[in-house]
TIVO-2410 file (N, C-alpha, C; in nm, 3 decimals):
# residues 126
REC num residu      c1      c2      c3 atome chaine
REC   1      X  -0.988  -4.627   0.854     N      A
REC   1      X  -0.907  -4.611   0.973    CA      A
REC   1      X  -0.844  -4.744   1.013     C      A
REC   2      X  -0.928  -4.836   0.983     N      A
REC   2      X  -0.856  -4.974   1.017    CA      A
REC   2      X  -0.769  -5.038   0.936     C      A
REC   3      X  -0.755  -4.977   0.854     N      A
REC   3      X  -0.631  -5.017   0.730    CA      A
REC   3      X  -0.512  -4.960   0.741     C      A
REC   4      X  -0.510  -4.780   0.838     N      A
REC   4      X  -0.419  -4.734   0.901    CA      A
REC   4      X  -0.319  -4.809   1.013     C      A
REC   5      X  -0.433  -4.849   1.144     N      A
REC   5      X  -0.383  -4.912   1.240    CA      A
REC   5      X  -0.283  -5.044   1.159     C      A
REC   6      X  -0.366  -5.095   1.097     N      A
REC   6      X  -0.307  -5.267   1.035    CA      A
REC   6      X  -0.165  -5.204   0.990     C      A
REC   7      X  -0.175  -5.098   0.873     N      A
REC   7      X  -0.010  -5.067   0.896    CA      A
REC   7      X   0.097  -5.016   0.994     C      A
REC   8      X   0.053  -4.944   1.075     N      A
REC   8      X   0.125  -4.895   1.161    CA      A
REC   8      X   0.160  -5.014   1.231     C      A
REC   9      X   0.082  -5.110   1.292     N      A
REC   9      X   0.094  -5.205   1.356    CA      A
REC   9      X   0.226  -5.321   1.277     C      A
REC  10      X   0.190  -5.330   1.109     N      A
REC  10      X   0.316  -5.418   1.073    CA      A
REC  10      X   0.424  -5.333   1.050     C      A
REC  11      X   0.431  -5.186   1.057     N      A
REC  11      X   0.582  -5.097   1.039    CA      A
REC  11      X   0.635  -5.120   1.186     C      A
REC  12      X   0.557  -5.114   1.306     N      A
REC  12      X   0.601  -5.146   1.431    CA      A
REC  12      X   0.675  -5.255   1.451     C      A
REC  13      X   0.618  -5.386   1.401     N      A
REC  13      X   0.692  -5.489   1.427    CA      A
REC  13      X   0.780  -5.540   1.322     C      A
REC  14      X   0.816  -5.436   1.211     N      A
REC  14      X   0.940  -5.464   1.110    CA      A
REC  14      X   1.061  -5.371   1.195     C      A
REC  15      X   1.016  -5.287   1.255     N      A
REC  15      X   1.059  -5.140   1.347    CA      A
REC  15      X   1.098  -5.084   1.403     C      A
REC  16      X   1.058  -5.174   1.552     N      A
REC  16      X   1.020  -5.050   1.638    CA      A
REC  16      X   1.091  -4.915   1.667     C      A
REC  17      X   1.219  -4.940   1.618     N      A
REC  17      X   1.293  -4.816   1.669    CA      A
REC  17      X   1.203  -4.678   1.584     C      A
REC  18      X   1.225  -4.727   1.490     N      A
REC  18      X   1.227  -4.614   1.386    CA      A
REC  18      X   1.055  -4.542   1.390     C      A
REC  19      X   0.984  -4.631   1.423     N      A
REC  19      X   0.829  -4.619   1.419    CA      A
REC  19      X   0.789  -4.531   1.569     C      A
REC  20      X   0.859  -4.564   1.683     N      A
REC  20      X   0.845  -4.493   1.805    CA      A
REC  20      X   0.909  -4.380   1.790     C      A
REC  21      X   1.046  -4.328   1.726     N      A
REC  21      X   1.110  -4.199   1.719    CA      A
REC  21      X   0.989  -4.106   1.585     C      A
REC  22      X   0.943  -4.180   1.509     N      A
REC  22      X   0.805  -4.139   1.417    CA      A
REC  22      X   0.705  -4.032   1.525     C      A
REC  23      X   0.663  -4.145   1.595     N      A
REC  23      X   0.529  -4.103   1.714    CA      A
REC  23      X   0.565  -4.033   1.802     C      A
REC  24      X   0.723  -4.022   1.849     N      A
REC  24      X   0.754  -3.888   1.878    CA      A
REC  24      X   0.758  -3.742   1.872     C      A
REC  25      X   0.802  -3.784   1.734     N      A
REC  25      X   0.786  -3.676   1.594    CA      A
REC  25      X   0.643  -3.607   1.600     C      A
REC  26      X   0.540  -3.710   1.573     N      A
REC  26      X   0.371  -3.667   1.545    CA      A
REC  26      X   0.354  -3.584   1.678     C      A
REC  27      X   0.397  -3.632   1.827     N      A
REC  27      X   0.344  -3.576   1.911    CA      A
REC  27      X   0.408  -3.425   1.934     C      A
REC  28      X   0.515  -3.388   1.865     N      A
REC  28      X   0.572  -3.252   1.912    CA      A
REC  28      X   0.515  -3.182   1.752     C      A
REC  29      X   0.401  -3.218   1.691     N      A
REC  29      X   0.329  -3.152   1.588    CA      A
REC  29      X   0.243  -3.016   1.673     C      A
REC  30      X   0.254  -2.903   1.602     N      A
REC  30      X   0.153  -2.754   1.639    CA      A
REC  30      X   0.041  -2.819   1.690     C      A
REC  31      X   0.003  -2.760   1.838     N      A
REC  31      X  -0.110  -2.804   1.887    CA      A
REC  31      X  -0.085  -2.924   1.994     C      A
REC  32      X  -0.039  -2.970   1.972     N      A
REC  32      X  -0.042  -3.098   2.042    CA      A
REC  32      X  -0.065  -3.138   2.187     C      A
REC  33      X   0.045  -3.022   2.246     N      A
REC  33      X   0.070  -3.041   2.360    CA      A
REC  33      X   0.006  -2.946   2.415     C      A
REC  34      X  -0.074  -2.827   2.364     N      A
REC  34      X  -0.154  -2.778   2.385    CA      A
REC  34      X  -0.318  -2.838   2.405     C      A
REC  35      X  -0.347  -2.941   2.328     N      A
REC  35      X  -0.470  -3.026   2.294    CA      A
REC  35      X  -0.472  -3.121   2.406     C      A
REC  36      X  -0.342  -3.162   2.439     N      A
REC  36      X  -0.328  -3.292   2.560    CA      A
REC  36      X  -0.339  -3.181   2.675     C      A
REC  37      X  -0.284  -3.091   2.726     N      A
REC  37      X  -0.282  -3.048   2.824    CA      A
REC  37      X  -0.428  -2.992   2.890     C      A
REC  38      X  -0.525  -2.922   2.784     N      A
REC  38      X  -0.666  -2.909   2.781    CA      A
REC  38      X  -0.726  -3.039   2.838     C      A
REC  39      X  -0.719  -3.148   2.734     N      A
REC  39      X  -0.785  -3.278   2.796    CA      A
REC  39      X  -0.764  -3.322   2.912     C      A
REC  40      X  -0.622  -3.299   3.000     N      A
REC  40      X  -0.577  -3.367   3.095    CA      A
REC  40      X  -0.651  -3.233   3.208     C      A
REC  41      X  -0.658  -3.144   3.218     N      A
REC  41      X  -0.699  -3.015   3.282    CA      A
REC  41      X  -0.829  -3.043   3.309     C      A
REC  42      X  -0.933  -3.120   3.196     N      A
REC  42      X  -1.075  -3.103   3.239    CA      A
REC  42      X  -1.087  -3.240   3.302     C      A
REC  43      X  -0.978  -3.363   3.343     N      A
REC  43      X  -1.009  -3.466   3.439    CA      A
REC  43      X  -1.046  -3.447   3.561     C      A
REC  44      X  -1.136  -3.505   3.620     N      A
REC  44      X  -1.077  -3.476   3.788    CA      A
REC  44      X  -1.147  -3.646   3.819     C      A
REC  45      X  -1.080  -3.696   3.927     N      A
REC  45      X  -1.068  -3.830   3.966    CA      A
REC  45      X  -1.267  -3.819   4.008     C      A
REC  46      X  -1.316  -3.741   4.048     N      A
REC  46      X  -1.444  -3.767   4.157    CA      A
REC  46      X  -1.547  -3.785   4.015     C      A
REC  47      X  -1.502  -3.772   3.877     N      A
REC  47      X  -1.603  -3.785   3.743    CA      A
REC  47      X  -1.546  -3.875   3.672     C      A
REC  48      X  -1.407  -3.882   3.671     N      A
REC  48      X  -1.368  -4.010   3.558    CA      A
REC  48      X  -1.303  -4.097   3.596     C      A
REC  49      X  -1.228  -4.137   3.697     N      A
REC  49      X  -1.227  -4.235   3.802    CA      A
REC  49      X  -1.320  -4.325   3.934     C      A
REC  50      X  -1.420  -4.222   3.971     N      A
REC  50      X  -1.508  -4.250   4.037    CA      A
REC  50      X  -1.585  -4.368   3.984     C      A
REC  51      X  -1.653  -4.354   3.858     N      A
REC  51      X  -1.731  -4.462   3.822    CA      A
REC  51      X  -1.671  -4.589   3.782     C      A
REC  52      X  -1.489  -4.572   3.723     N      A
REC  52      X  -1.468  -4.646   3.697    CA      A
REC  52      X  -1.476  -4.819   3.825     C      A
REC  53      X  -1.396  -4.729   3.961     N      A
REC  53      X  -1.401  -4.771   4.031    CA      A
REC  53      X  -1.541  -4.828   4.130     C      A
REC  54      X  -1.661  -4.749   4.120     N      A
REC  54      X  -1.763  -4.815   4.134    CA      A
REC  54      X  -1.826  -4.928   4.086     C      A
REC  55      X  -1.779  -4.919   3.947     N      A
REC  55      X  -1.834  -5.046   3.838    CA      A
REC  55      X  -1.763  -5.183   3.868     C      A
REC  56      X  -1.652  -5.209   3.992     N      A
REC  56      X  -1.529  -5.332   3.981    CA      A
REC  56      X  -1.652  -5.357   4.049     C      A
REC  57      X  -1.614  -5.501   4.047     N      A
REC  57      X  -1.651  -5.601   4.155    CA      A
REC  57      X  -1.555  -5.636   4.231     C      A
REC  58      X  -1.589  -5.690   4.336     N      A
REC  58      X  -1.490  -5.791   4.467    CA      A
REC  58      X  -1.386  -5.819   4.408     C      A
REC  59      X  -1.262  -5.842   4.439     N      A
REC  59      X  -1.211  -5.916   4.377    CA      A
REC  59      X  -1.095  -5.898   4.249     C      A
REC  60      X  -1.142  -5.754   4.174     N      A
REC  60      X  -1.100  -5.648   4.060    CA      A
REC  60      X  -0.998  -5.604   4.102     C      A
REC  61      X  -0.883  -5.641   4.022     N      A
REC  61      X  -0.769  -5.551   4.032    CA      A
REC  61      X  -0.771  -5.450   3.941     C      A
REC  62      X  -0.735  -5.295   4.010     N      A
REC  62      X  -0.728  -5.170   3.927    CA      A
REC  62      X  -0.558  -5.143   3.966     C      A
REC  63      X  -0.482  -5.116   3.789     N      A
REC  63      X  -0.353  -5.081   3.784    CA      A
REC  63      X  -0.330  -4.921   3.811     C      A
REC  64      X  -0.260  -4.805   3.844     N      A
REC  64      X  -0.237  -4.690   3.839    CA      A
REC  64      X  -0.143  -4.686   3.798     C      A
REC  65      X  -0.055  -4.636   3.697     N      A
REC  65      X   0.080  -4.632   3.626    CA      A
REC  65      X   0.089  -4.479   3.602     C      A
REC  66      X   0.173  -4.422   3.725     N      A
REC  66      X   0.213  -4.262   3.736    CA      A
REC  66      X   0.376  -4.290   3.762     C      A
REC  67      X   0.439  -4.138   3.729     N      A
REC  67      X   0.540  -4.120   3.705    CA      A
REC  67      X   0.600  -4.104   3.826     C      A
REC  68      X   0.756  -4.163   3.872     N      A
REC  68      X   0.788  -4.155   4.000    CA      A
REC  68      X   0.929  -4.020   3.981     C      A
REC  69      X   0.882  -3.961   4.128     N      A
REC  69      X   0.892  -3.804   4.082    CA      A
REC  69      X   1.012  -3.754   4.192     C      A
REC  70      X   1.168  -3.780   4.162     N      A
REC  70      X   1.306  -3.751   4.258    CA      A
REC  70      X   1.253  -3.630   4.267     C      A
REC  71      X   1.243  -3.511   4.211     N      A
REC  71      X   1.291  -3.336   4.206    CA      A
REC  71      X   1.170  -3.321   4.168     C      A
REC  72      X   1.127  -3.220   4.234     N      A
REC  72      X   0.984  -3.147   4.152    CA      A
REC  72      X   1.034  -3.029   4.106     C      A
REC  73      X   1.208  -2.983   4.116     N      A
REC  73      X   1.206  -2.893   4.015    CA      A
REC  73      X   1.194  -2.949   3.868     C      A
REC  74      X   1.161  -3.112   3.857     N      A
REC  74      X   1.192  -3.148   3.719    CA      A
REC  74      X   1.040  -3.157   3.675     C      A
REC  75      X   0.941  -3.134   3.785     N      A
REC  75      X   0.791  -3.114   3.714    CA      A
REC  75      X   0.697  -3.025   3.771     C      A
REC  76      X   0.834  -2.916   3.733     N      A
REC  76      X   0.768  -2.753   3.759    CA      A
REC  76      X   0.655  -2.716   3.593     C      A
REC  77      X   0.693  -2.756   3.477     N      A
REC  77      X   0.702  -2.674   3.365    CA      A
REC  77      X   0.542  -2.683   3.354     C      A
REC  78      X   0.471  -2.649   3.292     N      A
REC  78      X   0.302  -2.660   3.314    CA      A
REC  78      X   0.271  -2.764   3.294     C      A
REC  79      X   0.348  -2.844   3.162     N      A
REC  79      X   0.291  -2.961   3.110    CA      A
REC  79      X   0.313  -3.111   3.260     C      A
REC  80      X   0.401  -3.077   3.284     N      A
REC  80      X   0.449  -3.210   3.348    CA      A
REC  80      X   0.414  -3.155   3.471     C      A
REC  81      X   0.358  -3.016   3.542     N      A
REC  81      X   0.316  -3.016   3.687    CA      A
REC  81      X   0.164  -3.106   3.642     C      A
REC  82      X   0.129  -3.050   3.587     N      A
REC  82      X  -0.007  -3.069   3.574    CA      A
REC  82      X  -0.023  -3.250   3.559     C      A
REC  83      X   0.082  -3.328   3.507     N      A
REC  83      X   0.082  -3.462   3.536    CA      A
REC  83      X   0.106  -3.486   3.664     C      A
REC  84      X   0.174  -3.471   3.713     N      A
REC  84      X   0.229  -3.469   3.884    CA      A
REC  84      X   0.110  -3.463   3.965     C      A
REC  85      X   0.056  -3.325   3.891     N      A
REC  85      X  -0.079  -3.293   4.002    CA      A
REC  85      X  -0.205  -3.380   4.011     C      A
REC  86      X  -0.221  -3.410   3.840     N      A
REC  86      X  -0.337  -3.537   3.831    CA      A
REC  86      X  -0.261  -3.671   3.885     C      A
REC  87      X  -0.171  -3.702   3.917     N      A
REC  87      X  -0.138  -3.844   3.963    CA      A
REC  87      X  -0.147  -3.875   4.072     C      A
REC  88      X  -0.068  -3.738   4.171     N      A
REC  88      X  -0.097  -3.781   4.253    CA      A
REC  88      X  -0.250  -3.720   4.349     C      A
REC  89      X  -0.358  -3.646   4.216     N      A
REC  89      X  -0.430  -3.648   4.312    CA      A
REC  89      X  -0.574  -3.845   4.277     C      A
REC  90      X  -0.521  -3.874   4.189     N      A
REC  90      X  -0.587  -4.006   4.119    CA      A
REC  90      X  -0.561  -4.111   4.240     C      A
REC  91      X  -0.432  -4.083   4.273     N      A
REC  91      X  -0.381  -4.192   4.383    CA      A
REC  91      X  -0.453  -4.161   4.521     C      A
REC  92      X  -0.454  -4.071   4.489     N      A
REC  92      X  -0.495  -4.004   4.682    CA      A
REC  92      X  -0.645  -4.048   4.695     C      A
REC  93      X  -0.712  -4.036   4.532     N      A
REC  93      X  -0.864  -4.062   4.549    CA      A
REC  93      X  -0.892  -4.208   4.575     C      A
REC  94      X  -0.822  -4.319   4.519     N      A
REC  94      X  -0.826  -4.450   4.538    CA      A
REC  94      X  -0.801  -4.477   4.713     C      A
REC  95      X  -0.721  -4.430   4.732     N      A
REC  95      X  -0.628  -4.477   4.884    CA      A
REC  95      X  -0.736  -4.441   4.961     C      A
REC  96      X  -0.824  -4.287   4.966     N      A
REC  96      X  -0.929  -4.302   5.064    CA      A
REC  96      X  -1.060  -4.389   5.038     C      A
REC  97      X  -1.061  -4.452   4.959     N      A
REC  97      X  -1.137  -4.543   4.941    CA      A
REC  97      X  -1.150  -4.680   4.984     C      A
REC  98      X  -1.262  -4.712   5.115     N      A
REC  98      X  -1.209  -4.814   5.191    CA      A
REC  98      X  -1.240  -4.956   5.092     C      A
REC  99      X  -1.304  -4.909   5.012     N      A
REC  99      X  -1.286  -5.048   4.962    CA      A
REC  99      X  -1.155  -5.113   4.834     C      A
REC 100      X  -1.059  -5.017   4.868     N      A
REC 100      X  -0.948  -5.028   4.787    CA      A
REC 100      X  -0.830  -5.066   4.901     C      A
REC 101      X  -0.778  -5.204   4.830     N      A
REC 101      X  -0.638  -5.182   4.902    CA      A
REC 101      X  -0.532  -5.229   4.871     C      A
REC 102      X  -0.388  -5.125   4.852     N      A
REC 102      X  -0.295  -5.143   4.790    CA      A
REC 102      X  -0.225  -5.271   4.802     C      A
REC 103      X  -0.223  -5.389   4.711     N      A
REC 103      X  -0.145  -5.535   4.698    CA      A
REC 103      X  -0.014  -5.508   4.636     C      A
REC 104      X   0.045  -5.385   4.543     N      A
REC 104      X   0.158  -5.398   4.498    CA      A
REC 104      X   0.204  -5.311   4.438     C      A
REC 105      X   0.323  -5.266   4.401     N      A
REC 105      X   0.406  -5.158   4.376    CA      A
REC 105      X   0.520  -5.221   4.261     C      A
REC 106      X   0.504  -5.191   4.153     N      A
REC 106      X   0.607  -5.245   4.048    CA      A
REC 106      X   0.633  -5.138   3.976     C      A
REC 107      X   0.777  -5.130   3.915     N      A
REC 107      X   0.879  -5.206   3.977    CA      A
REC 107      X   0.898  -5.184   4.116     C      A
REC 108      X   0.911  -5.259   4.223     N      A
REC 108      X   0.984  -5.293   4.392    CA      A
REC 108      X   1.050  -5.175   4.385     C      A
REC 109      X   1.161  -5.165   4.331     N      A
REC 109      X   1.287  -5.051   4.359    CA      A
REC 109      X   1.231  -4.921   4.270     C      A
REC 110      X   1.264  -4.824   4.407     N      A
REC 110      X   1.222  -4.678   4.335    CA      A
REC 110      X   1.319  -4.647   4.268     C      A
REC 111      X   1.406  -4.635   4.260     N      A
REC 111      X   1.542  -4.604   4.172    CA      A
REC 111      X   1.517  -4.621   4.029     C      A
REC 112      X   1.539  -4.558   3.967     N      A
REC 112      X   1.505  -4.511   3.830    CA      A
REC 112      X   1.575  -4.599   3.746     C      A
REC 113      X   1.536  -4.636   3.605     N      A
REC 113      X   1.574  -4.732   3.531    CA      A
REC 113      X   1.617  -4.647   3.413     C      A
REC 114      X   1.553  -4.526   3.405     N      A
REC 114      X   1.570  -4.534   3.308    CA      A
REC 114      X   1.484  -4.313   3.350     C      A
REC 115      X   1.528  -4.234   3.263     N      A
REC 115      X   1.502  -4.093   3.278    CA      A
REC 115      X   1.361  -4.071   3.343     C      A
REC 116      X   1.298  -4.106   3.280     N      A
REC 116      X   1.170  -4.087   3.314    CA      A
REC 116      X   1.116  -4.195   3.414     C      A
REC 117      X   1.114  -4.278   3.477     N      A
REC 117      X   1.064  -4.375   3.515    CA      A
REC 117      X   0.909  -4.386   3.578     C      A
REC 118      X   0.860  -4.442   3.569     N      A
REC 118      X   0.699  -4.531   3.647    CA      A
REC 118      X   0.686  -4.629   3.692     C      A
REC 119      X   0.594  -4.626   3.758     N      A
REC 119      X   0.555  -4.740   3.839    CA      A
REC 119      X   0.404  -4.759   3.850     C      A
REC 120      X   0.368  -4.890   3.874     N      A
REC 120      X   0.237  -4.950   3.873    CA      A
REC 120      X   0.162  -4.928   4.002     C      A
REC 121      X   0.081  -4.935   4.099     N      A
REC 121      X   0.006  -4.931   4.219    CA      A
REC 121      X  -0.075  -4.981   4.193     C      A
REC 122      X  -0.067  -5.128   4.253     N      A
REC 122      X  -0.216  -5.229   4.163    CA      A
REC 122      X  -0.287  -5.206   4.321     C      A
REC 123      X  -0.425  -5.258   4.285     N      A
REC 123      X  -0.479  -5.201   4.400    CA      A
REC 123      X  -0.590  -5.337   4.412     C      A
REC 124      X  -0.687  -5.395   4.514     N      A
REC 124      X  -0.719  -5.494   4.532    CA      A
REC 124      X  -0.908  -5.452   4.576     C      A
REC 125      X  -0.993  -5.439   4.485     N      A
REC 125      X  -1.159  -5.389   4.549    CA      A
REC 125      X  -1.176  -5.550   4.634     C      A
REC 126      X  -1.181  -5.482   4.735     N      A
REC 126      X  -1.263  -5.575   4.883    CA      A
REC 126      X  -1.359  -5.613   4.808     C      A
***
């Protein structure tokens, strides 16, 4: 397996174009988005976020990088509600958490860069 990564890793940086429209490719393979959507369905923030956030110390910055969302007719379809729905319920679980508190928002401008766009919510454990 590690002889895989080592190549993928030097086709990437001879690449990148051609190697990311590749991993595009792999991800719209039978199953796929069926397999991700299962995995993302059995998250919930209070089992796989919870501990993460228990384990920081003082001091620990935790990043959140969710998708910033103009139209929710554009993340009606199952796959992409169901991101919408885990993001913003991941965010909501941090924010009531008094020992979390939001230091920053990147990129600054909500305005989209680019189709899809995201943003960071770094967050600061008291």
């Amino acid at each position: 397996m590690r002889g895989l990564a080592e190549a993928q890793a030097a086709r990437r940086a001879e690449n990148p174009e051609s190697v990311a429209a590749f991993e595009r490719l792999q991800e719209a393979r039978p199953g796929y988005a069926e397999q991700s959507r299962s995995r993302l369905e059995a998250t919930s923030p209070e089992r796989d976020l919870q501990p993460v956030l228990d384990a920081m110390r003082p001091g620990q910055r935790l990043a959140l990088v969710v998708p910033t969302i103009y139209s929710i007719g554009r993340w009606s379809a199952p796959w992409t509600r169901l991101v919408r729905l885990r993001s913003e319920a991941w965010l909501q679980h941090v924010s009531n958490d008094p020992r979390f508190g939001l230091t920053a928002i990147q990129p600054a401008s909500p305005f989209p860069a680019s189709p899809n766009p995201v943003r960071a919510r770094v967050y600061l454990k008291r």
